[in-house]
N, C-alpha and C positions, 0 to 999 in steps of 0.2 A: 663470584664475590671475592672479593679483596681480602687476603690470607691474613690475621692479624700481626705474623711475623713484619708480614711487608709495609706494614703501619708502623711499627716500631722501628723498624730499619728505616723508613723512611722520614722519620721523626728526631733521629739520631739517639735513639737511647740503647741499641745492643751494640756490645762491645764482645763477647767473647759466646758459641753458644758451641756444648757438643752437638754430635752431627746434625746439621743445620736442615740436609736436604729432609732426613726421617723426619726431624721436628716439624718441617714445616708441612711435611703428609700428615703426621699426627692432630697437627691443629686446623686440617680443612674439615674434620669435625669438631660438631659440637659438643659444649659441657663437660669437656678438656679440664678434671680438678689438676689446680696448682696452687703453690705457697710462696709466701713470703714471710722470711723472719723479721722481728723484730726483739730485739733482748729490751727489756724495759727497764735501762739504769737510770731512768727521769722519769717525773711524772708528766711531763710532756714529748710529744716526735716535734723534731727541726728540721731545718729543710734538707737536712745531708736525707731524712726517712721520706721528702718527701715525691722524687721521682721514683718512689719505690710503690708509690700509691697510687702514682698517675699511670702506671704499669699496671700495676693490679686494677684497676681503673676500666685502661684500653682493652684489659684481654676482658675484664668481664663485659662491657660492653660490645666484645662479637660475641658474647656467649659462654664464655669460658668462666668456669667457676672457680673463687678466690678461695682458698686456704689462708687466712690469718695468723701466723704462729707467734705465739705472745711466748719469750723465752723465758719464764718463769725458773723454769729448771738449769738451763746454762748461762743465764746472768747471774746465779750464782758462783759460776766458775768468772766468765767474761771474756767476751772473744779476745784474742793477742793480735787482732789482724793491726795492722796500721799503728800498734802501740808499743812505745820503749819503756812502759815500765807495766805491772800489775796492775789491774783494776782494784779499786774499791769493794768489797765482799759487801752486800746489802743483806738484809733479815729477809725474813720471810713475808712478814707483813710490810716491809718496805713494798720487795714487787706485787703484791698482789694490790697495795693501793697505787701504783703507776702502772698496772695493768687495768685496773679500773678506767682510769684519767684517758689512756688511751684509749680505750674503748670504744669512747663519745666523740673523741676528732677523727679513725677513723669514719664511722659513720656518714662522716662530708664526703666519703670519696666512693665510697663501695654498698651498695645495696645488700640488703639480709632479707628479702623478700622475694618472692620468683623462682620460676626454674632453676634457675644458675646462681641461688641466693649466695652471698658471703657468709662462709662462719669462720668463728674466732678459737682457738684451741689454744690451752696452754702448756707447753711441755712440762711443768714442773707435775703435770696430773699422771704422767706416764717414767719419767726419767728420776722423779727424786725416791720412788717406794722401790727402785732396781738392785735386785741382786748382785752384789759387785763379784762375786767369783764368777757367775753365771753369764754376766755381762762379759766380763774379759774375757769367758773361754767364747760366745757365741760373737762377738762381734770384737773385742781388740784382736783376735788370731787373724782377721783378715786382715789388718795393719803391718806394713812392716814400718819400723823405728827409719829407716835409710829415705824412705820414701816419705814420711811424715817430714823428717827433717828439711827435704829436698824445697819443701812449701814454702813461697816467701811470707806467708803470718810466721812461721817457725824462726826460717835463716834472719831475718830481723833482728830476733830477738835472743839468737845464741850468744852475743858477746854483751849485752845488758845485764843479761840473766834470765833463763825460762825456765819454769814450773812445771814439775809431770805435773800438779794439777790444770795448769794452761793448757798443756800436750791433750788435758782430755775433752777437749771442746771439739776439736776434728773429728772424734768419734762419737759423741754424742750427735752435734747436729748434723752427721752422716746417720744417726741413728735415729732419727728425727724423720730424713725423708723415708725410711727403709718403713719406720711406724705408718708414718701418713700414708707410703705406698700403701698396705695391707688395708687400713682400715679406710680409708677415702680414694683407694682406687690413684692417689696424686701419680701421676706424671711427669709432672715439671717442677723444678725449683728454680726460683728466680732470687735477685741479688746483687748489689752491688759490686763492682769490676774489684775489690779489695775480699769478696767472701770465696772467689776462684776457686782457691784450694780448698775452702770446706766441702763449697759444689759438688764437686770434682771428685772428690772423695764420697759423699752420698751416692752420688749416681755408679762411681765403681762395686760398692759394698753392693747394693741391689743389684748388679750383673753377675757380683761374686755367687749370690744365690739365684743363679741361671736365670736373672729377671732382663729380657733386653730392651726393654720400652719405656726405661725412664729417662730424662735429659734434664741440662743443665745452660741455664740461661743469665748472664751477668750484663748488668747495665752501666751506662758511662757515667760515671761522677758530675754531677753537676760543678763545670769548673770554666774559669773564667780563661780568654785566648791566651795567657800566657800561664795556662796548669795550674793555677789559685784556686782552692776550693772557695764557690760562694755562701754564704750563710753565716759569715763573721763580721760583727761590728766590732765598736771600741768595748762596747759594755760583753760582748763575747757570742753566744749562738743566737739566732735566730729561730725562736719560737716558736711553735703553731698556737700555742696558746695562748690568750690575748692576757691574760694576767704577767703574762714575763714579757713577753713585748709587743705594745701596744698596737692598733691596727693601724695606725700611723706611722708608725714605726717601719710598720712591718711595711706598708705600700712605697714610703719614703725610700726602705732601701732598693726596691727592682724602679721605681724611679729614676733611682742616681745612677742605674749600671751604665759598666761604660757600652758606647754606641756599636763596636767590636762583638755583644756580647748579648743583645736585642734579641737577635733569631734565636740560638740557641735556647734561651729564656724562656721566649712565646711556642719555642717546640715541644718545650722538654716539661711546662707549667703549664700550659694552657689547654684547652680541647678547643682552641680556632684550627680551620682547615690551613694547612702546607699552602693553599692556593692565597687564602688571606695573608698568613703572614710572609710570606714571599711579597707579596705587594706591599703590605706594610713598611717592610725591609728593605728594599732594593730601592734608597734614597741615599741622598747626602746630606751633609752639611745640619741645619737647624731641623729640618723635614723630619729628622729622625726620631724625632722630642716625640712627635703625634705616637709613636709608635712604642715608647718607653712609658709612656700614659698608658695607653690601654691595656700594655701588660702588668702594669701596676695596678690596675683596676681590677683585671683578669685574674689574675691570682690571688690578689686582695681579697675577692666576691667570692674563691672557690672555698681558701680558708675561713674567713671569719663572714662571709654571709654578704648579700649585695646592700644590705643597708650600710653595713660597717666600711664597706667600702667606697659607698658614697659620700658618708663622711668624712674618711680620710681625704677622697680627692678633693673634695671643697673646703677642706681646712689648707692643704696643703698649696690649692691656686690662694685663697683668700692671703696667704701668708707671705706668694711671691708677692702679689699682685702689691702688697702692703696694707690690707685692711684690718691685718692682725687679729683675725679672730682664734682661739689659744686654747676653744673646746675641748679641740679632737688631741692636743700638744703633747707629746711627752713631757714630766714632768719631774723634778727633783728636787730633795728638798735639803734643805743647808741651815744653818744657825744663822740667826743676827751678827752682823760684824764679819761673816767670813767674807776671807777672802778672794778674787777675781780667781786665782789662779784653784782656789778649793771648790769652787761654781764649776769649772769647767772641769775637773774632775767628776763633780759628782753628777753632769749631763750629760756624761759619758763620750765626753769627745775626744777624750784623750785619759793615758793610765796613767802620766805620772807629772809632776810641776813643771818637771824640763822639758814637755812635749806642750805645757800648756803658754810656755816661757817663749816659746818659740813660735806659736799661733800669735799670741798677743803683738813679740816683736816685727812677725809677717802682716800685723793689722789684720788679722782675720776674726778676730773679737769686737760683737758691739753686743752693746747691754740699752735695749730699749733702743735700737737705731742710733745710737752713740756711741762710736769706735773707739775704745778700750785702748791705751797705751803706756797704764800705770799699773806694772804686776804687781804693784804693794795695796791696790785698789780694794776696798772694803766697802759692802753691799750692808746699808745699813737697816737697822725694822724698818725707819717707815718704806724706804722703795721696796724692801723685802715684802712686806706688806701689804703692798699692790700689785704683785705677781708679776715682777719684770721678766722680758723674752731675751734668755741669752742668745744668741746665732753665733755662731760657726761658718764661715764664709757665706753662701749663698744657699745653701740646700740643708744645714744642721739647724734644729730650733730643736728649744727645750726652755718651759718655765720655771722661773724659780717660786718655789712657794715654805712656809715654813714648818 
């Protein structure tokens, strides 16, 4: 039977693991517990969280049981990885209602049921009651300051500015797998290629206390052939949840990707076999469209469900096609009298007059299938009225309503 390491490797989603060969003895057994964190500063996961689920996903599907860890406890601090300034401090009851929220969209991805069921743990039920003298002497004495620093979440952030309260993130969610070890048996942490040095740091503290069976597994960023992370539009992240951006929305943007960036997509989003989407893939020219469909549909169906996905894709042909049906549409709303250049702002096509000033002069504005070359143009009630369809060259549509 096929190792699940070799599924992911073969999928393109590891990027850094310790030693590979034990892990991969490790996991020719079953019911392997492992974790994934999530700090919950939203009341929704986007799609930076969501090859993180399509991993937790793959492994429980060989059999491997998912750890959930909802950071209630250290997004009170907030990780520094990838960031140049502080996070946001939230309440209490901030995370515990966007530990909630998540809750219900994991759910799409991970079973709670079965042998190898998924469950969900919050650190803040173990990390926020901690004795702080207690704490530093039994787990900061394994740190040293030279070796923390050394970490690029750390060196990032030396000349910004960094927070011993930031510094203490690395030892908390190291403190995290040392917990999960003891009480769930965990094994593995897994992670995006930017939580390295937290990893890394967990799995050393648990060998510090003569433990040698735990590893540490990071995955590749979902990013586009020239290093771009993907999941950003004009209007800003990308969703799982259909209230911030719509399932149209959402299908529209793995639609538009570019053709460079297809496989990766259908690898790293989808549960189609390597054999399918190789096929799919290994096209040219217009051939390539069949295959940016079905992963828009694919991914569409995993997130918000195969009806919602089916209405995006037949909103989305009836809209090239020109039959204009504005069901499924994103939509935005604006005052009577404003104007051209306030409309495309607020359909999020652009952030600011002079990027809208510049679409209009490119001709890339029509209002109702009629190309827009008057940035002083004012949308009045009555067309306001009738829910005209802004577009955006060929692929943006957004109605206006009031």
């Amino acid at each position: 039977m096929e190792n699940v390491l070799d599924i992911l490797e073969n999928r393109g989603y590891v990027e850094q693991v310790t030693d590979k060969e034990e892990l991969r003895k490790l996991l020719n057994n079953k019911g392997i517990p492992f974790y994934i964190g999530i700090d919950p500063t939203a009341d929704s996961l986007h799609v930076g969280h969501f090859v993180s689920l399509m991993v937790a996903s793959y492994m429980q599907k060989e059999g491997h049981k998912p750890i959930l860890l909802m950071g209630g406890g250290t997004a009170t601090i907030g990780d520094p990885s990838g960031k140049t300034d502080m996070r946001k401090m939230l309440t209490r009851e901030e995370l515990d209602h966007n530990v909630e929220c998540i809750k219900k969209q994991v759910s799409k991805f991970l079973s709670f049921e079965g042998d190898n069921s998924a469950i969900i743990v919050n650190n803040a039920d173990w990390l926020l009651d901690l004795n702080y003298i207690n704490f530093m002497k039994e787990i900061g004495t394994q740190f040293t300051v030279t070796r923390m620093l050394s970490a690029e979440c750390y060196k990032n952030r030396l000349n910004s500015g960094l927070t011993f309260f930031e510094m203490g993130y690395m030892l908390m969610q190291s403190y995290d797998f040392w917990y999960l070890y003891n009480k769930y048996g965990c094994k593995l942490q897994m992670g995006g290629n930017d939580q390295w040095s937290n990893i890394i740091g967990g799995v050393d503290l648990i060998r510090k206390f003569n433990k040698n069976d735990s590893f540490g597994l990071t995955f590749k960023l979902l990013t586009t052939k020239e290093g771009k992370k993907m999941g950003k539009t004009e209007k800003g992240a990308l969703w799982l949840d259909e209230t911030k951006t719509l399932p149209y929305e959402f299908y529209q943007y793995w639609r538009n990707i570019a053709d460079a960036d297809v496989k990766t997509v259908m690898s790293m989003l989808t549960f189609l076999t390597m054999e399918e989407i190789n096929k799919l893939t290994e096209v040219e020219g217009e051939e390539i469209n069949k295959a940016k469909k079905i992963a828009a549909f694919e991914i569409t169906k995993l997130v918000h469900g195969e009806k919602a996905a089916k209405e995006a894709e037949e909103a989305a042909e009836n809209l090239f096609s020109g039959k204009g049906n504005a069901e499924n549409m994103p939509t935005a709303k604006i005052e009577p009298d404003a104007t051209i250049l306030e409309a495309i702002i607020s359909a999020g096509f652009v952030q600011s007059k002079g990027q809208a000033k510049t679409l209009i002069a490119q001709g890339g504005i029509t209002l109702n299938d009629e190309k827009i070359t008057d940035i002083t143009y004012k949308i009045t009630d009555e067309e306001l009225s009738k829910n005209p369809i802004l577009k955006k060259g060929k692929k943006g549509f957004c109605k206006l309503i009031k």
